[in-house]
Chimera marker file (.cmm) of the C-alpha trace (Angstrom):
<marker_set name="trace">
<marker id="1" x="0.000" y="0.000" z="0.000" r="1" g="1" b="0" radius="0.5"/>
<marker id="2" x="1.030" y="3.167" z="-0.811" r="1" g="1" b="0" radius="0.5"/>
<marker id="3" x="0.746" y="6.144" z="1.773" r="1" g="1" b="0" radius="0.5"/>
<marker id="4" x="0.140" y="9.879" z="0.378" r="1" g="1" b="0" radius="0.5"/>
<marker id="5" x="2.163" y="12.253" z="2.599" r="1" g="1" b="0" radius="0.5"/>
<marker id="6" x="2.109" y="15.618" z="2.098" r="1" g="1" b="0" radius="0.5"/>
<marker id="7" x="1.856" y="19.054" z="4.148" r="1" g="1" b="0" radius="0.5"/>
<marker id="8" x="-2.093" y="19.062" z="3.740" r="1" g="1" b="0" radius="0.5"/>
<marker id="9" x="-2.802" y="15.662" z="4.821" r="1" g="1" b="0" radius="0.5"/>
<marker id="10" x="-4.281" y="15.661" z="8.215" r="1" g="1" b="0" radius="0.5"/>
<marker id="11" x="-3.233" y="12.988" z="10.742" r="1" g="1" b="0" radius="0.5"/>
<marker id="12" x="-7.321" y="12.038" z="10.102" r="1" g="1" b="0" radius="0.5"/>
<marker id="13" x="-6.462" y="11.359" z="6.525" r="1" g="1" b="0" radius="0.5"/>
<marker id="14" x="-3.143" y="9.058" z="7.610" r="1" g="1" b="0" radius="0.5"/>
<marker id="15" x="-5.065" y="7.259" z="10.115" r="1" g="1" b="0" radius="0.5"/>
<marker id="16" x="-8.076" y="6.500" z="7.824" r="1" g="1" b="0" radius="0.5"/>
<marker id="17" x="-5.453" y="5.240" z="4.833" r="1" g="1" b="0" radius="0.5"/>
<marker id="18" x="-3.642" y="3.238" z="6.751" r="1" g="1" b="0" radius="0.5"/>
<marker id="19" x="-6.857" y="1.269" z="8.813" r="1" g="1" b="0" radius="0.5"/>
<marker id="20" x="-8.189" y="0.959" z="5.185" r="1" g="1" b="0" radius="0.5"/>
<marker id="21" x="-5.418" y="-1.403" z="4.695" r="1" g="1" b="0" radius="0.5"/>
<marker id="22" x="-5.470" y="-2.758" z="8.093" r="1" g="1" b="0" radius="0.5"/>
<marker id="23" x="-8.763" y="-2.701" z="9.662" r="1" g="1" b="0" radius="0.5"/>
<marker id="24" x="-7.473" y="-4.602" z="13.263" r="1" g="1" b="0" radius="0.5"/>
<marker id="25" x="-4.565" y="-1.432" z="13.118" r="1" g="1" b="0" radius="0.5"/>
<marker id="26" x="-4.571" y="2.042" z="13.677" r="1" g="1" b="0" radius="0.5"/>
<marker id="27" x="-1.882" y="4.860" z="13.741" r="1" g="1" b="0" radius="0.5"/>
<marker id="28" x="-1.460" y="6.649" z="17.095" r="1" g="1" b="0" radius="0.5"/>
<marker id="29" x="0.480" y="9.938" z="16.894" r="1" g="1" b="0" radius="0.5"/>
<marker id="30" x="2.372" y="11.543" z="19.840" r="1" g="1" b="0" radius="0.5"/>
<marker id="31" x="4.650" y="14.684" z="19.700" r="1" g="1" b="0" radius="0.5"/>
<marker id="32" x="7.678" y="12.763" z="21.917" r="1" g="1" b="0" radius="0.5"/>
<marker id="33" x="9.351" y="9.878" z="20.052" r="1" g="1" b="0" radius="0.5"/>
<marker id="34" x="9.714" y="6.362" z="21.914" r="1" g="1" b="0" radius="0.5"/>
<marker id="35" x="12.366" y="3.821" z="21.898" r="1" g="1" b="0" radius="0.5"/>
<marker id="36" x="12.224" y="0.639" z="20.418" r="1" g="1" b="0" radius="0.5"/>
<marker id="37" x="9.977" y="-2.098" z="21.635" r="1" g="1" b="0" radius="0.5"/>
<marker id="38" x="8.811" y="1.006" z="24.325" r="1" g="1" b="0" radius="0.5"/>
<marker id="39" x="5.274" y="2.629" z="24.536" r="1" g="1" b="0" radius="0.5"/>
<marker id="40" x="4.808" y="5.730" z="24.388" r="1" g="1" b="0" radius="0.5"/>
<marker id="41" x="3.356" y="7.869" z="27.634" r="1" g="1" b="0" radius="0.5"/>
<marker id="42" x="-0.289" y="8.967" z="26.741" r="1" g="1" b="0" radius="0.5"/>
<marker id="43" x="0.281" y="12.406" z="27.626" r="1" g="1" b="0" radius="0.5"/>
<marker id="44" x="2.381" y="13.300" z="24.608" r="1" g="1" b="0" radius="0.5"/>
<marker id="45" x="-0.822" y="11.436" z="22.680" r="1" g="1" b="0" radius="0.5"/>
<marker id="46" x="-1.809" y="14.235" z="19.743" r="1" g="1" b="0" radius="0.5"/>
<marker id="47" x="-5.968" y="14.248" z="20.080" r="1" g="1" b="0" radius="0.5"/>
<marker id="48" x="-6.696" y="16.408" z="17.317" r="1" g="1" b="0" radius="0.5"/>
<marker id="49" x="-6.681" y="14.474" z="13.981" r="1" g="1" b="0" radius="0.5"/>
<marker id="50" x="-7.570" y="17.825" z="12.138" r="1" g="1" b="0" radius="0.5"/>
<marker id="51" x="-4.112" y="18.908" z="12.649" r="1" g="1" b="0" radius="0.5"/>
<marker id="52" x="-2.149" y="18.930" z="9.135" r="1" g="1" b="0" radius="0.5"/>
<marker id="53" x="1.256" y="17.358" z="8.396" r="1" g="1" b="0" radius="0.5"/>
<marker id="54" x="3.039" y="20.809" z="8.399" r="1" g="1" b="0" radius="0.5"/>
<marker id="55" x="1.657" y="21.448" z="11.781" r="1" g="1" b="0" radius="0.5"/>
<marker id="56" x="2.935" y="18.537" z="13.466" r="1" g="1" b="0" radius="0.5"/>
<marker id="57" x="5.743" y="17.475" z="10.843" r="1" g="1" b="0" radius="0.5"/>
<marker id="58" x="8.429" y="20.416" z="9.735" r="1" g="1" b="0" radius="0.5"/>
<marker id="59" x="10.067" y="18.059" z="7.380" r="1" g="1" b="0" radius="0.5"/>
<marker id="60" x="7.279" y="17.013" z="5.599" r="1" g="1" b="0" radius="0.5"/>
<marker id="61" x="7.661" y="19.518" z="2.786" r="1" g="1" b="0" radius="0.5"/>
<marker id="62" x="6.607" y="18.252" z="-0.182" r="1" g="1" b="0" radius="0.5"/>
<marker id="63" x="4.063" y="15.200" z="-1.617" r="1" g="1" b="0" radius="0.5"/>
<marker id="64" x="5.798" y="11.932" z="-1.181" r="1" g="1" b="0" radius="0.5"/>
<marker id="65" x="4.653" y="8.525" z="-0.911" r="1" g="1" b="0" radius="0.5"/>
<marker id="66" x="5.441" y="5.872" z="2.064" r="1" g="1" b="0" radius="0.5"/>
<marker id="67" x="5.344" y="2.174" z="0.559" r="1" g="1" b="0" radius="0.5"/>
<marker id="68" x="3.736" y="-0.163" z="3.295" r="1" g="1" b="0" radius="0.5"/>
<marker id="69" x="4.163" y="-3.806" z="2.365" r="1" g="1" b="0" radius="0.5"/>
<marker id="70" x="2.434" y="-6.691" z="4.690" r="1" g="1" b="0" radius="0.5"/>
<marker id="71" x="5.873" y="-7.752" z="5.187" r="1" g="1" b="0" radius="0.5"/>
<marker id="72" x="7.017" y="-4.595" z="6.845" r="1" g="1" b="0" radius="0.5"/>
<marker id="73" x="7.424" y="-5.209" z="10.540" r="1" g="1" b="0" radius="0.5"/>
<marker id="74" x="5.725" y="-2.957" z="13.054" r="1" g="1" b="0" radius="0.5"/>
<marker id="75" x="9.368" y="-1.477" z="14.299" r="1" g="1" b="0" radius="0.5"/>
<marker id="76" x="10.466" y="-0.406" z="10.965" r="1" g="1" b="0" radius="0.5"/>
<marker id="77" x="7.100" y="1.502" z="9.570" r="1" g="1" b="0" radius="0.5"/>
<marker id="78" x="7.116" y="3.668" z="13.151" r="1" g="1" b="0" radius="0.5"/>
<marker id="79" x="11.353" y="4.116" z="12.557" r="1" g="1" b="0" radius="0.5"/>
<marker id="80" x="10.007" y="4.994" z="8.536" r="1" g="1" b="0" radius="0.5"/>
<marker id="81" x="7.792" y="7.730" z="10.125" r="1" g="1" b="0" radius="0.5"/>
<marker id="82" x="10.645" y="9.125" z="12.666" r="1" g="1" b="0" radius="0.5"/>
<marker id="83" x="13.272" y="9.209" z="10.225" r="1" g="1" b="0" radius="0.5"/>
<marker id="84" x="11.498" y="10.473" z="6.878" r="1" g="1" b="0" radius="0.5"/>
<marker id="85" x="9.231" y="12.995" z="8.040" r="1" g="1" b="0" radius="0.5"/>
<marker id="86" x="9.503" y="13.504" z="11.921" r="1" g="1" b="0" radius="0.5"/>
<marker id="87" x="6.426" y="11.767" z="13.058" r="1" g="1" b="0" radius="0.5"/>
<marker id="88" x="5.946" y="9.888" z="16.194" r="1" g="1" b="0" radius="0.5"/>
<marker id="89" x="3.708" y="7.482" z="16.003" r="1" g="1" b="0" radius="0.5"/>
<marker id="90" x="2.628" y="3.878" z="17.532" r="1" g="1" b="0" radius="0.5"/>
<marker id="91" x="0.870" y="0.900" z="15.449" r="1" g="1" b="0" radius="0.5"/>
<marker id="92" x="-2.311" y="-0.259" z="17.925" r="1" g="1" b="0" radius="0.5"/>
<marker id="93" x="-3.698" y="-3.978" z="17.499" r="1" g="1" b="0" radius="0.5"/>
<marker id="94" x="-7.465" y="-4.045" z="18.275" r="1" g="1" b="0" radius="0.5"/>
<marker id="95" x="-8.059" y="-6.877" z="20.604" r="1" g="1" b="0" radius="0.5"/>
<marker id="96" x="-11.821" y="-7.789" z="21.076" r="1" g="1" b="0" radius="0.5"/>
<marker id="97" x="-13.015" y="-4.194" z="22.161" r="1" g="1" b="0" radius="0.5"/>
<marker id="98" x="-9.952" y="-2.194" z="23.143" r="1" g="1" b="0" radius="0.5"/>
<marker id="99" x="-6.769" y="-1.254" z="21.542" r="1" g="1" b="0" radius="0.5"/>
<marker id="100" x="-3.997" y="-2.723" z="22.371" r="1" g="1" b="0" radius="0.5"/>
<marker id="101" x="-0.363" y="-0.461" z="21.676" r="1" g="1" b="0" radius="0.5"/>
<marker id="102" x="2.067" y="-3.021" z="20.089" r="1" g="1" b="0" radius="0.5"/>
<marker id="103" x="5.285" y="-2.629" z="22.414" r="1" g="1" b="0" radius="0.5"/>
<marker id="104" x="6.160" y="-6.441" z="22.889" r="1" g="1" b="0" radius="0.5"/>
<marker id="105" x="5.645" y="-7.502" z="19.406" r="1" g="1" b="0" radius="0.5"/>
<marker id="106" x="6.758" y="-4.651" z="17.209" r="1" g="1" b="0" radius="0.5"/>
<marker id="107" x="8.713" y="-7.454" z="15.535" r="1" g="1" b="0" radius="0.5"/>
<marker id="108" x="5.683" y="-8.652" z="13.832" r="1" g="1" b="0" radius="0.5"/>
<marker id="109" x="4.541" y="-7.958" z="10.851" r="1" g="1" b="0" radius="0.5"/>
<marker id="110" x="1.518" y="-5.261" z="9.895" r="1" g="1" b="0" radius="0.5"/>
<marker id="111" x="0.313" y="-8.641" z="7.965" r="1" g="1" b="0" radius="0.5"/>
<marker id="112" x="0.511" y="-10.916" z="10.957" r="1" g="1" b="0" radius="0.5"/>
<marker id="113" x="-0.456" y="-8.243" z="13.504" r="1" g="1" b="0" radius="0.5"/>
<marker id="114" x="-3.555" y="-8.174" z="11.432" r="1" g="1" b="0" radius="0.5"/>
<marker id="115" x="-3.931" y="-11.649" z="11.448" r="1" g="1" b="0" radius="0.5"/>
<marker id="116" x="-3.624" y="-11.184" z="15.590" r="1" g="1" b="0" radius="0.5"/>
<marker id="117" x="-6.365" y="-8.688" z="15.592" r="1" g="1" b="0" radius="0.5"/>
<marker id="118" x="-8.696" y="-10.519" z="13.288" r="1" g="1" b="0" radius="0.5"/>
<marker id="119" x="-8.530" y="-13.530" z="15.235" r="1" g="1" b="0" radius="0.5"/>
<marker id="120" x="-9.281" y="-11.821" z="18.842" r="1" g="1" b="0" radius="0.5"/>
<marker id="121" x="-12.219" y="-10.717" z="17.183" r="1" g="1" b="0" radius="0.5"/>
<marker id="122" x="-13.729" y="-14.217" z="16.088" r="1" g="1" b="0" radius="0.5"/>
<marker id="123" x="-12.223" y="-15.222" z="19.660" r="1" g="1" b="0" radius="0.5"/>
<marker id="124" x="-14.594" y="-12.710" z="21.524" r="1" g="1" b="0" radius="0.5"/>
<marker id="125" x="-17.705" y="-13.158" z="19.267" r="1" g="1" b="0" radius="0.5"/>
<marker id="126" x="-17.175" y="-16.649" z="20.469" r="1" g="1" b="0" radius="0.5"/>
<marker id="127" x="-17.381" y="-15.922" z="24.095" r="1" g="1" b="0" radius="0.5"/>
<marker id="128" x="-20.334" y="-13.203" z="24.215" r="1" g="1" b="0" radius="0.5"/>
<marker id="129" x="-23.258" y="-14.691" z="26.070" r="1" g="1" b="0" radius="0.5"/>
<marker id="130" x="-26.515" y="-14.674" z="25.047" r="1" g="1" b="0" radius="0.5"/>
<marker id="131" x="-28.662" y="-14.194" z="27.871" r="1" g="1" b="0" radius="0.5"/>
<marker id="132" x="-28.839" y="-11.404" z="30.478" r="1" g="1" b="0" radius="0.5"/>
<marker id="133" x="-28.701" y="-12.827" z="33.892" r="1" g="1" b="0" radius="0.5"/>
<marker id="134" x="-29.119" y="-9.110" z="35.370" r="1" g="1" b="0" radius="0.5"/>
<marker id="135" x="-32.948" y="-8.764" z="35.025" r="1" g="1" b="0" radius="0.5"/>
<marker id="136" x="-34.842" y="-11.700" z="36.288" r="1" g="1" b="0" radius="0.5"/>
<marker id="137" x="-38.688" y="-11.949" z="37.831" r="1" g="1" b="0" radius="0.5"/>
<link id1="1" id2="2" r="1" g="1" b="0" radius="0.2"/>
<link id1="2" id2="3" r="1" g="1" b="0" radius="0.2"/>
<link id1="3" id2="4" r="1" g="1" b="0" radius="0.2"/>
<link id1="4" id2="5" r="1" g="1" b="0" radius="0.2"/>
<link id1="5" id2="6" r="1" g="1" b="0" radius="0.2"/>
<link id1="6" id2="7" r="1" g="1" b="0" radius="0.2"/>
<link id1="7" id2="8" r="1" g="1" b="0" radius="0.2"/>
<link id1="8" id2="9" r="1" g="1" b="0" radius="0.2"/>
<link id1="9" id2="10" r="1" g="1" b="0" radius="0.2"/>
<link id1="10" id2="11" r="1" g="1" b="0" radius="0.2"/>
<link id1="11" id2="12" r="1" g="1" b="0" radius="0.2"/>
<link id1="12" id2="13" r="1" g="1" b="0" radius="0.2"/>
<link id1="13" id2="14" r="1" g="1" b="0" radius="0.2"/>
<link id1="14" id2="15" r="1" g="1" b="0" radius="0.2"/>
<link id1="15" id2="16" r="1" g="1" b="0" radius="0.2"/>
<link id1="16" id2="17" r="1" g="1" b="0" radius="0.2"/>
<link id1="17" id2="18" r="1" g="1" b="0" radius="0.2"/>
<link id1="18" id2="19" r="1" g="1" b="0" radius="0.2"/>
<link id1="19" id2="20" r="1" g="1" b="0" radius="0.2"/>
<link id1="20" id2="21" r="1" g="1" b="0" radius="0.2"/>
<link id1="21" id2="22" r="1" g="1" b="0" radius="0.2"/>
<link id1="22" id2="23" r="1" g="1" b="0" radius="0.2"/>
<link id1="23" id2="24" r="1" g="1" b="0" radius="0.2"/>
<link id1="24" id2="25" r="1" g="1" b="0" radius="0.2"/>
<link id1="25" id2="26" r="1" g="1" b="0" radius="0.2"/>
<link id1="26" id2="27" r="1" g="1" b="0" radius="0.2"/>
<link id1="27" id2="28" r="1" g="1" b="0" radius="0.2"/>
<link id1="28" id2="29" r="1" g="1" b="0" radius="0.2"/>
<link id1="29" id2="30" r="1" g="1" b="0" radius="0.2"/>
<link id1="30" id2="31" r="1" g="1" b="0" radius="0.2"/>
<link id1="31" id2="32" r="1" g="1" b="0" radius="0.2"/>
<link id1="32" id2="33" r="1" g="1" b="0" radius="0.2"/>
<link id1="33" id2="34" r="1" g="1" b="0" radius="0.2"/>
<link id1="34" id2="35" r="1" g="1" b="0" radius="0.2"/>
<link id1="35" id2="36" r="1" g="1" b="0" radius="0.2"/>
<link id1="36" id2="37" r="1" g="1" b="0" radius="0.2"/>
<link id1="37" id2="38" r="1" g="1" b="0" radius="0.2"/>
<link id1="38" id2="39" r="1" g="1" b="0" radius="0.2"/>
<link id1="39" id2="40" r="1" g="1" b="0" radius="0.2"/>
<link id1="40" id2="41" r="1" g="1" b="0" radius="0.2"/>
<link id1="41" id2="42" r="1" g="1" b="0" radius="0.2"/>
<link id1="42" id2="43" r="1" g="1" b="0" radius="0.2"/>
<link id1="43" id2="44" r="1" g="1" b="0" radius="0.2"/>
<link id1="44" id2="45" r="1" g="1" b="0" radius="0.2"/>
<link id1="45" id2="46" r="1" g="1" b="0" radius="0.2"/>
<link id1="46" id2="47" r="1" g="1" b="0" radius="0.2"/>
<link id1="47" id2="48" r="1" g="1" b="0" radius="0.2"/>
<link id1="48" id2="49" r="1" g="1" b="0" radius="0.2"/>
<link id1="49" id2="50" r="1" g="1" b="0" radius="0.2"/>
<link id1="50" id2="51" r="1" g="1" b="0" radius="0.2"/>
<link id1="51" id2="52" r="1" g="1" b="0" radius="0.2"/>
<link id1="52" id2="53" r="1" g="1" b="0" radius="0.2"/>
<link id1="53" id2="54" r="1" g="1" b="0" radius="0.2"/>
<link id1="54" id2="55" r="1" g="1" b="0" radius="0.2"/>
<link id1="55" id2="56" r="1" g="1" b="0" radius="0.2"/>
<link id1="56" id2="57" r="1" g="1" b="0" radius="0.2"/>
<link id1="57" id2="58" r="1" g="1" b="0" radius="0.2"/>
<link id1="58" id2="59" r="1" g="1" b="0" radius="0.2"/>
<link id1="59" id2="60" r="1" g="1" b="0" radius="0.2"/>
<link id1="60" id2="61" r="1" g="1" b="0" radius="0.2"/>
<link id1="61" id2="62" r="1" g="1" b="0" radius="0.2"/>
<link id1="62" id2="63" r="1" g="1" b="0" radius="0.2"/>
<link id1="63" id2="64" r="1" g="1" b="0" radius="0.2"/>
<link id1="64" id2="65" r="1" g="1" b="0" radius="0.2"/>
<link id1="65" id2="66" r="1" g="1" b="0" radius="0.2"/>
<link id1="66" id2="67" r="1" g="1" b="0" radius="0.2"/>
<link id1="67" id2="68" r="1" g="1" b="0" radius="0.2"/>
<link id1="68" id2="69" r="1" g="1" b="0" radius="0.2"/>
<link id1="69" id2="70" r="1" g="1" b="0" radius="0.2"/>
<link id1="70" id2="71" r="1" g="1" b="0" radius="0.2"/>
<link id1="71" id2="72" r="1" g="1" b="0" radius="0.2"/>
<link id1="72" id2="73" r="1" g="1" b="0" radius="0.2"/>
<link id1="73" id2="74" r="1" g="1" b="0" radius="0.2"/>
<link id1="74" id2="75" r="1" g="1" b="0" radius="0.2"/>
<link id1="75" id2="76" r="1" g="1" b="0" radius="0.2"/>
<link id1="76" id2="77" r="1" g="1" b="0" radius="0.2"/>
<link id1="77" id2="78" r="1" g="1" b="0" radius="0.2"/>
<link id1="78" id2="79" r="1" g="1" b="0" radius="0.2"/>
<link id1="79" id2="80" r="1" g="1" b="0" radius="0.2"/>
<link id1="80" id2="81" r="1" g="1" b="0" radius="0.2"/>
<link id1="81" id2="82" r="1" g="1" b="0" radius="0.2"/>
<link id1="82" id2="83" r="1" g="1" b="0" radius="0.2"/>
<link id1="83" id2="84" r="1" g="1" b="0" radius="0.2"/>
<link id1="84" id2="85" r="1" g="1" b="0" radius="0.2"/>
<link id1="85" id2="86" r="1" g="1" b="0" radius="0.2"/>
<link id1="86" id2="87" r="1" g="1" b="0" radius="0.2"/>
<link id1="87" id2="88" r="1" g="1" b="0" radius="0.2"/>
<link id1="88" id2="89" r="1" g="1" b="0" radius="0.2"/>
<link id1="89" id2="90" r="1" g="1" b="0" radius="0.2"/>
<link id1="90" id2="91" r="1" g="1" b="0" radius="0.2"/>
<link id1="91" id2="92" r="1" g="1" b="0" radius="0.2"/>
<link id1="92" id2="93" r="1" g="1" b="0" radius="0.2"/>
<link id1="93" id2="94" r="1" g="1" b="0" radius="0.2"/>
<link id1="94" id2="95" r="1" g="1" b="0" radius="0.2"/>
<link id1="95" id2="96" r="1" g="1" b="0" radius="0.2"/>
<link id1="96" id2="97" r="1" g="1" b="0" radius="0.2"/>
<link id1="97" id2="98" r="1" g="1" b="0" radius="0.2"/>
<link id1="98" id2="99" r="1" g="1" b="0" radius="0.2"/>
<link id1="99" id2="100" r="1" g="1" b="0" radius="0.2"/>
<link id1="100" id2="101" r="1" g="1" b="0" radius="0.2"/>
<link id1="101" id2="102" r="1" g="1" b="0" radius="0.2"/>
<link id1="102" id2="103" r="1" g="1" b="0" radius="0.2"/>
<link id1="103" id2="104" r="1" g="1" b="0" radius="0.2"/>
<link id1="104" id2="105" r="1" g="1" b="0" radius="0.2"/>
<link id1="105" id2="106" r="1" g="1" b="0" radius="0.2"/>
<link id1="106" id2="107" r="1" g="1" b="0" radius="0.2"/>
<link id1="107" id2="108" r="1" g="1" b="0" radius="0.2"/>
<link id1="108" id2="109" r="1" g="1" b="0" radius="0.2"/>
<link id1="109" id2="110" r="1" g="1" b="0" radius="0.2"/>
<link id1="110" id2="111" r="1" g="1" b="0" radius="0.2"/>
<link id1="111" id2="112" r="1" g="1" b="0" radius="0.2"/>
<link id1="112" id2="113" r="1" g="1" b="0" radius="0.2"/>
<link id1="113" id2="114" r="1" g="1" b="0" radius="0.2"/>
<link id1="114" id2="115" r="1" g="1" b="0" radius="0.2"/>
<link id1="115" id2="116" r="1" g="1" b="0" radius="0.2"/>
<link id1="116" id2="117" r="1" g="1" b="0" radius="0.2"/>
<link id1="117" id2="118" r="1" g="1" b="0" radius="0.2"/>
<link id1="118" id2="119" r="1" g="1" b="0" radius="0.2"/>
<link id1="119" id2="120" r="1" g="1" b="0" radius="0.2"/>
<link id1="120" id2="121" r="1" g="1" b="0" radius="0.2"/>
<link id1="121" id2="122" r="1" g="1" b="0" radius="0.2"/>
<link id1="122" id2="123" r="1" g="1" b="0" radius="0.2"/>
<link id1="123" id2="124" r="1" g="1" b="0" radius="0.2"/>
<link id1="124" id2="125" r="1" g="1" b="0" radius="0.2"/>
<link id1="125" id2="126" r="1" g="1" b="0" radius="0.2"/>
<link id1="126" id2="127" r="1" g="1" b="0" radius="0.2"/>
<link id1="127" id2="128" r="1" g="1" b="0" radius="0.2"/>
<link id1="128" id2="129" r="1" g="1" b="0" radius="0.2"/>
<link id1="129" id2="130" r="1" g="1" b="0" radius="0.2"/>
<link id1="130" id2="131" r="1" g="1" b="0" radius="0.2"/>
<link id1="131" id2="132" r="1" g="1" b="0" radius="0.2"/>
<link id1="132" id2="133" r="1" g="1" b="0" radius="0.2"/>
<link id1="133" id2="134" r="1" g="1" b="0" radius="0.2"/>
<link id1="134" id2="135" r="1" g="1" b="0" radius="0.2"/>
<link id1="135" id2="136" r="1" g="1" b="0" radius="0.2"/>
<link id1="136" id2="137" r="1" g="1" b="0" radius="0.2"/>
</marker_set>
């Protein structure tokens, strides 16, 4: 997959590419880089996905395209982000209903952590119970 990065893109835009791809991933963006196989603290977490690439991103200067392959392990597409254009940001597995940030297995890749998130949810569509014990006569 292929991408688009340029100064107009909002982080919206990034995030919505890339979980087209990936629908059990999503980009998280912070404004403090992280080290390897490390998470990154929540309060450096950018909220507003209106924000465009030349807000948050000085050296994103002109239209360029990132080339994601299913191959490409979780570690090297956030390093790709750091080192092209500046960006901090984490890959987050969804697991069943919450999201999980992908510290421990960052040496995975965006194909298998996929794969991961896919499977937790057929695992917890498995497990939901049918009946509601809570209201009873």
């Amino acid at each position: 997959m292929k991408l688009e990065i340029s100064p107009d893109k909002t982080l919206r835009d990034i995030k919505t590419a890339f979980t087209q791809a990936w629908p059990h991933l999503k980009l998280v963006f912070f404004t403090k880089a992280h080290e390897a196989h490390a998470g990154s603290n929540a309060k450096f977490m950018i909220d507003n996905e209106n924000l465009t690439l030349a807000e948050v991103a000085p050296m994103v200067k002109g239209t360029a395209g990132l080339y994601l392959e299913q191959e490409t392990p979780v570690w090297q597409l956030e390093r790709l982000f750091e080192e092209e254009y500046g960006l901090h940001v984490q890959v987050f597995r969804k697991s069943g209903t919450v999201w999980l940030e992908t510290t421990v297995s960052d040496d995975l890749t965006l194909e298998q952590q996929e794969a991961r998130g896919k499977a937790s949810d057929r695992a917890s569509e498995t497990n939901i119970d049918p009946i509601d014990y809570r209201e009873q006569d």
